[in-house]
N, C-alpha and C positions, 0 to 999 in steps of 0.2 A: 784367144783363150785366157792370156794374162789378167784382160781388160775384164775377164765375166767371173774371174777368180778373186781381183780388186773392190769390187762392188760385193765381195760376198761376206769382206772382214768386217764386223763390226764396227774397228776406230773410222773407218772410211765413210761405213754409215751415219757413222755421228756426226762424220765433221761432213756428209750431203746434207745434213737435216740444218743443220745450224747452219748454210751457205743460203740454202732456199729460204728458214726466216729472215734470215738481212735483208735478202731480197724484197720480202714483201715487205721488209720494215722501211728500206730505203725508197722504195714506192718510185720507183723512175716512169717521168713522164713525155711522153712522145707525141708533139704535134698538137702538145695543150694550148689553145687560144684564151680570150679575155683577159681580163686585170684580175688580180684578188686586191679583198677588202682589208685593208690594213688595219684601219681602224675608222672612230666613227667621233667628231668632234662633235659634245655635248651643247646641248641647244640648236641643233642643227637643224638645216631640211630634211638629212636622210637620217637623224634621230627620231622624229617628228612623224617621220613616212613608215618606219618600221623596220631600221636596219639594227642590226644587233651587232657588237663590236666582238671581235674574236677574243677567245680566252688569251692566258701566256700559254695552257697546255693547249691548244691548238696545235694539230701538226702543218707546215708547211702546204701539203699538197691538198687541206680538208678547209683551207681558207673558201670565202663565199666569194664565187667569180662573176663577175659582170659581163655578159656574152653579148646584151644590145642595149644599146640607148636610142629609143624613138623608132625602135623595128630596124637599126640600122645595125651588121654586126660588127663588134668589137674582138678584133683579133692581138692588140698589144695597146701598150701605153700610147703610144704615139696615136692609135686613133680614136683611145678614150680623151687625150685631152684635146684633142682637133674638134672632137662631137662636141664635149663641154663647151668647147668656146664660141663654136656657133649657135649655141643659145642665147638669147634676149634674155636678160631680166626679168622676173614674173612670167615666164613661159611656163608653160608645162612639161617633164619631163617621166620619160615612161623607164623606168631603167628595165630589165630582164636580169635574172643572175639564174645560175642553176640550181637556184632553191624556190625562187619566188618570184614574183613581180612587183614592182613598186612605184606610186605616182607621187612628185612633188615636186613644188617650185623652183626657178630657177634665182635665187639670189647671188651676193658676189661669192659666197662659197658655199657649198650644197653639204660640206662639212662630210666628203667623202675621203678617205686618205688612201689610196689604189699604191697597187703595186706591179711589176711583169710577174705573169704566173710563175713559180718556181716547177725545178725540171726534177725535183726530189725530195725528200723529207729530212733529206743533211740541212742544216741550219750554217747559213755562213757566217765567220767572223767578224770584226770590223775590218781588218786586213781584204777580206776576201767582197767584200760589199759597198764597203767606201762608210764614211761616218764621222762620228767623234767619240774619241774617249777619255775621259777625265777622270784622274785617282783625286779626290777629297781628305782632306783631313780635318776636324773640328781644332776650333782655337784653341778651346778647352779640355780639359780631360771629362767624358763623359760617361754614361754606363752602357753597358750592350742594348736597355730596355732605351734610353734616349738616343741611342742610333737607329732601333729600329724605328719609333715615332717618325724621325726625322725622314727613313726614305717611303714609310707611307704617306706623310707631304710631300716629299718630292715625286714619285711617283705621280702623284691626283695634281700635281702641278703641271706636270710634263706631259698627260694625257691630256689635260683640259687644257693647254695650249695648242693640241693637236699633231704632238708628236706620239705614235703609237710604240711603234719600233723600239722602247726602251730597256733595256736589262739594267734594273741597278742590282747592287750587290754587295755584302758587306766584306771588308779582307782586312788581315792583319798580317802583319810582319813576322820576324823572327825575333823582335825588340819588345812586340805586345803592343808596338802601336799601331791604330784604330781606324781605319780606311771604309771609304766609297766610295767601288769602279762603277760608273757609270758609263754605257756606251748608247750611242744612239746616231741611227741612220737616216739621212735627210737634214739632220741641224747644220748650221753652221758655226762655226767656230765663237760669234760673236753672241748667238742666240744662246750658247752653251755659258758663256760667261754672265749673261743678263739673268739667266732663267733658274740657272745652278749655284754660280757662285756667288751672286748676290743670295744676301739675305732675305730681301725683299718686305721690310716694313715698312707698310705704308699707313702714311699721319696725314691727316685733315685735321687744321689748326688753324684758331683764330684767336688772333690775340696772343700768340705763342702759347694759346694752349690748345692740345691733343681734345678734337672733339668728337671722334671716331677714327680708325683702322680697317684692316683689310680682315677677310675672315668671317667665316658667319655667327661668332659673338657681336658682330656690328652689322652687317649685311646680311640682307633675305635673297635678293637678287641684284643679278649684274644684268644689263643687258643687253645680246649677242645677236647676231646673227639677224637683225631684225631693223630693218630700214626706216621705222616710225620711231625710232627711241636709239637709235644706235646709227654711226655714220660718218663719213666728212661732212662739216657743214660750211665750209665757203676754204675758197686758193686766192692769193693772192702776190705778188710780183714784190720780190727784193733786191737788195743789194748783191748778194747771192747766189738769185736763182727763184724758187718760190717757194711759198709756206702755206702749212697746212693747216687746218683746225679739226683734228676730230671731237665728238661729243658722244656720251652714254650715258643712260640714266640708269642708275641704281636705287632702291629701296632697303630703308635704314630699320635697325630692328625700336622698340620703341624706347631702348634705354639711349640707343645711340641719338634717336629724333631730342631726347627729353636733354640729351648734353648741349644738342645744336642752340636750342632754346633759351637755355643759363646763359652758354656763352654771347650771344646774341642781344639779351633783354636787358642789358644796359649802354648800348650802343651808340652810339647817336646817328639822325641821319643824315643825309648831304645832300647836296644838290649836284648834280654833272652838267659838264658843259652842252652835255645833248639834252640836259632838261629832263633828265630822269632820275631819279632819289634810289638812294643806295646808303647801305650803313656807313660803319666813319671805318672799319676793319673789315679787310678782302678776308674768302676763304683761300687758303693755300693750302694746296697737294703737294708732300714731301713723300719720296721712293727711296728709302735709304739713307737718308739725309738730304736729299737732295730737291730743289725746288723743280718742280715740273711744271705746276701751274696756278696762278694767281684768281680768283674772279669774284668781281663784285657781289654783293650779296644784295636783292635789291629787299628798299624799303620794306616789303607788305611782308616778308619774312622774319622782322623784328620779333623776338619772343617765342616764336611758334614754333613746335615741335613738328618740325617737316619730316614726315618717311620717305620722301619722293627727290632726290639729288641730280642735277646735272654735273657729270664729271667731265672736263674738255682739256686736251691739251695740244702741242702743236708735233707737228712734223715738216720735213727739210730738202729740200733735193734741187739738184740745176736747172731740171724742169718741171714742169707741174704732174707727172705721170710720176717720177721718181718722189716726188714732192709727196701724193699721195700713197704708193705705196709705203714709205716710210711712216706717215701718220696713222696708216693700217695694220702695220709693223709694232706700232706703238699703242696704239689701242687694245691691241690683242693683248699682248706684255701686260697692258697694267690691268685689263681684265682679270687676265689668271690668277694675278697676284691678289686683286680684291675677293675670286673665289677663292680660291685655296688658303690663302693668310700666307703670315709669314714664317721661316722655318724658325724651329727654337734656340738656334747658335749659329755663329758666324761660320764660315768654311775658309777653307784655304786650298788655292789651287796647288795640287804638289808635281801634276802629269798631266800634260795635253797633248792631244797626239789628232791631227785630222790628216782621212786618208778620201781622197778622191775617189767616187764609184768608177772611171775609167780606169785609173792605180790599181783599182781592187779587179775589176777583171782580168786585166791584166797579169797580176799576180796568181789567179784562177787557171788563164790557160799555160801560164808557165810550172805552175805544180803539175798540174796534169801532163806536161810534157815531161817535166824532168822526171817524173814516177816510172811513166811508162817507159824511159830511157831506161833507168835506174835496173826496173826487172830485167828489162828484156839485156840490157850488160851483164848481168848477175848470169844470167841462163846463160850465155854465151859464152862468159868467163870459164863455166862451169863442164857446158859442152867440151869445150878445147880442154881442159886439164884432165875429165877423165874418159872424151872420146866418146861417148853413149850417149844415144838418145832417150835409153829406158831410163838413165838418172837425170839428164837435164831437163826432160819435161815432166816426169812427178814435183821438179824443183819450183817447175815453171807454174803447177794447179798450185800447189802450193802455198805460193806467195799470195796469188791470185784471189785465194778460196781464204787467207791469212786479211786481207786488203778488204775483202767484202766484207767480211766478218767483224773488221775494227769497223767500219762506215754502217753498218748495222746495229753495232752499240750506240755510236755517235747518234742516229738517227731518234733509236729508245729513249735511250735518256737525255735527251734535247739538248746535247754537249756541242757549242758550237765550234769550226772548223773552223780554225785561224793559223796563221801560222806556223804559232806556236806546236798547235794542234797536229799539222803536217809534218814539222818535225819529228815529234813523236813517231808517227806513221813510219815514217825513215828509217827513224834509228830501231822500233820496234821490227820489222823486216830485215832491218839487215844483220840486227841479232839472231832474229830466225832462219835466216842464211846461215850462219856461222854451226849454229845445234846442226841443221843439215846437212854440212861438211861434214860435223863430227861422226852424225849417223853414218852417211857413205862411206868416209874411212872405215869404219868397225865392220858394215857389212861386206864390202866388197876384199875384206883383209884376204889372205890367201895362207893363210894358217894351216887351216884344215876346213872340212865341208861337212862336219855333222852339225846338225840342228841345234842342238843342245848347247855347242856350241857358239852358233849364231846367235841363239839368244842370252847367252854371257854378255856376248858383245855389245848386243844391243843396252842391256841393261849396263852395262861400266859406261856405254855414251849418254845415255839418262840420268846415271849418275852426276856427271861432268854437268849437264842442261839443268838439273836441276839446282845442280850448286852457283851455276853461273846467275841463274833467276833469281834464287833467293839474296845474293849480293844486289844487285842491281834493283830487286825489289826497297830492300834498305835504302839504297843510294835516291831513290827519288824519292820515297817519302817527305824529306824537308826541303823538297820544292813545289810544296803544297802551299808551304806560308813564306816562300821568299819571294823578293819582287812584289810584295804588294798583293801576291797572286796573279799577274799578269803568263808566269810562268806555268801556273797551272795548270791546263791545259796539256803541255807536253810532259810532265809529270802523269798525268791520267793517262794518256794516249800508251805512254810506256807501259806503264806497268796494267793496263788492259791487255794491249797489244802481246805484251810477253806469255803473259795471264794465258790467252787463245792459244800461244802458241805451244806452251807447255805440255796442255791439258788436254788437245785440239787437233794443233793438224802435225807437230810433233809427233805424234802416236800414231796419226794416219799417214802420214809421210813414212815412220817405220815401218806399217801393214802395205804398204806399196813395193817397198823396197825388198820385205821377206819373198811379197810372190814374186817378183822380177828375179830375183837370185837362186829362189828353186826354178827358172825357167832357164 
């Protein structure tokens, strides 16, 4: 009777309707197979073949999934890269996804970036996923308009290197200086330092002077993905261990062909000990300052305005497997940097932080356990002080219907779940514990038993809930720009979290309480 008398108040209705959107927002999935599509590295095979790369507003669970490769199906990570690898080079591959089908070759990378399905449309943090994150500062004092410049290059840097996964983002202090958080899943720590916090200019010089750069003021094409013009071209055995040589050929725009040519047409030329003629000055590739790689320029190139360049340089490792990945490592690196260009100011690392994906599950099912500790303490707590079960299980939807609700925002507005985040969740709950103490004291008072009175009561504890909110509203406000914004996160989660419970299940927590106490 109570239960079809609860369902009839209003507040209760409001806060079913706003449980059931979380739900559909949070989108939970059960027994989801294949990989999704992370992203889609440019110049690819599965560029090539007709994959489309996901937006940033793509939700989690609307990524493009890969179900079969060659009719075979694909139920996790583990046996999309088992099938990848038993493909041959130049094979055919037929992939399936639940959108479409697609045919194309099998080169050393198909330029596909897969993920394990996700189980929701909550977005996880670095904490909760494993990654890197790195706060930036410019050398310089700059303007808001040349920060942003700066992470639209980095950005087209970090995609075109084939990391998809990346959130940058601009933050400021409570000093007014000038940050950007970058997080990204899959780097590693060193790829993070080569890619980000270098600057990345790069010089082709002869003769100590600059005769082209990176960028497409100098460059029309780099060339990727593509075993006739891009590759290792020969291993060889050292002191060491072995060495590598890769080579790519890029196409020069024709002001950058006309510098080659100056620099060049008064050169002289030479003779080699293998009998082949070569100017009197190598071309060198500099990355930052720094010398990557020397090479002769031969004879018949005197004067002439070349669009067509071999870039080569080396790679390192104890055996010839290590040897080559590292020169593929390196190829890729100065690729990006010849698309993209370089950034327009130097950075400084101020924050580095890398978290292991095994760390970050880990971290995942220990939230989830201490959460569900957490309520079901609270309920028990609650049980035992005032003996009822009509008040400790309204306490128990409560939190419950309090919990969705926040993970239903989260989901909306693609605020990721981090730590930080889950704190928030905490402490937003267990202040909503607290308003509900309040309400049960006022209602179950034993004063007297008319109505009129009951809702006195109720409203002097409203008053109390609302006073308490509006402080603590204040109180996190300037933890929006402390920390860099690393803190942000549990500043939102709060005062969202408070926010619902206010307006939310506060109100229907009291419409539970009035029919329990007229029963």
């Amino acid at each position: 009777m109570a239960i079809s008398k609860i369902f009839k108040k209003t507040r209760v209705l409001i806060l079913l309707f706003f449980v059931i959107i979380s739900i559909v927002a949070i989108n939970p999935q059960f027994n989801a197979h294949g990989v999704i599509i992370k992203g889609i590295q440019e110049d690819s095979q599965a560029s090539f073949a007709g994959f489309v790369p996901p937006t940033s507003d793509t939700s989690p669970t609307n990524y493009e999934r890969v179900l079969e490769i060659n009719d075979a199906t694909i139920k996790n990570l583990a046996d999309y890269t088992n099938k990848i690898s038993q493909i041959q080079i130049d094979e055919t591959i037929k992939i399936t996804t639940d959108r479409s089908e697609y045919t194309l070759l099998k080169t050393e990378s198909i330029g596909l970036i897969v993920q394990e399905v996700p189980t929701s449309n909550i977005r996880k943090g670095l904490e909760l996923q494993g990654g890197t994150r790195v706060i930036l500062k410019p050398e310089l004092e700059v303007t808001d308009q040349e920060r942003d410049e700066l992470i639209q290059v980095m950005t087209y840097r970090l995609n075109t290197y084939g990391l998809s996964d990346v959130k940058i983002k601009k933050s400021d202090d409570l000093l007014g200086n000038k940050y950007i958080l970058v997080e990204l899943a899959g780097a590693t720590e060193q790829e993070v330092k080569e890619l980000i916090a270098s600057q990345g200019v790069f010089e082709a010089r002869i003769a100590n002077e600059t005769v082209f750069g990176g960028g497409s003021e100098d460059i029309t094409f780099v060339c990727r993905n593509d075993g006739t013009c891009a590759g290792i071209r020969d291993c060889s055995p050292n002191s060491e261990g072995t060495s590598c040589k890769f080579e790519f050929q890029i196409q020069l725009t024709q002001k950058a062909a006309e510098n080659f040519a100056t620099a060049t047409g008064n050169l002289e030329i030479n003779n080699s000990e293998s009998g082949g003629q070569y100017l009197s000055e190598p071309i060198e590739l500099y990355l930052d300052d720094q010398l990557v790689d020397s090479l002769n320029i031969a004879s018949d190139l005197k004067g002439v305005a070349a669009t067509k360049i071999v870039i080569s340089g080396p790679g390192f490792g104890e055996t010839e497997q290590e040897a080559i990945m590292n020169s593929l490592d390196s190829m890729n690196k100065l690729q990006t940097i010849l698309i993209t260009g370089s950034f327009p100011f130097k950075l400084e690392i101020v924050k580095l932080d890398t978290i292991s994906p095994a760390l970050g599950n880990e971290f995942v099912n220990n939230a989830l356990l201490a959460g569900l500790f957490a309520i079901l303490a609270v309920t028990a707590v609650i049980f035992i002080r005032f003996k009822k079960l009509k008040i400790s299980i309204p306490v128990f939807v409560t939190l419950i219907s309090e919990l969705i609700i926040i993970l239903g925002f989260a989901a909306v507005s693609k605020q990721n779940l981090d730590l930080a985040a889950i704190a928030g969740i905490i402490a937003a709950i267990g202040t909503g514990v607290d308003d509900q103490i309040v309400i049960i004291d006022e209602v179950i008072s034993k004063h007297t038993e008319y109505f009129y009175k009951w809702k006195e009561r109720v409203k002097r504890a409203f008053f109390i809930i609302m006073a308490a909110y509006i402080t603590t509203l204040v109180a996190m406000l300037p933890l929006f720009r402390a920390g860099a914004g690393l803190i942000r996160g549990f500043a939102l989660i709060i005062i969202v979290g408070i926010t619902i419970g206010v307006f939310l299940t506060r109100p229907a927590f009291a419409a539970m309480m009035e029919v329990l106490n007229e029963e």
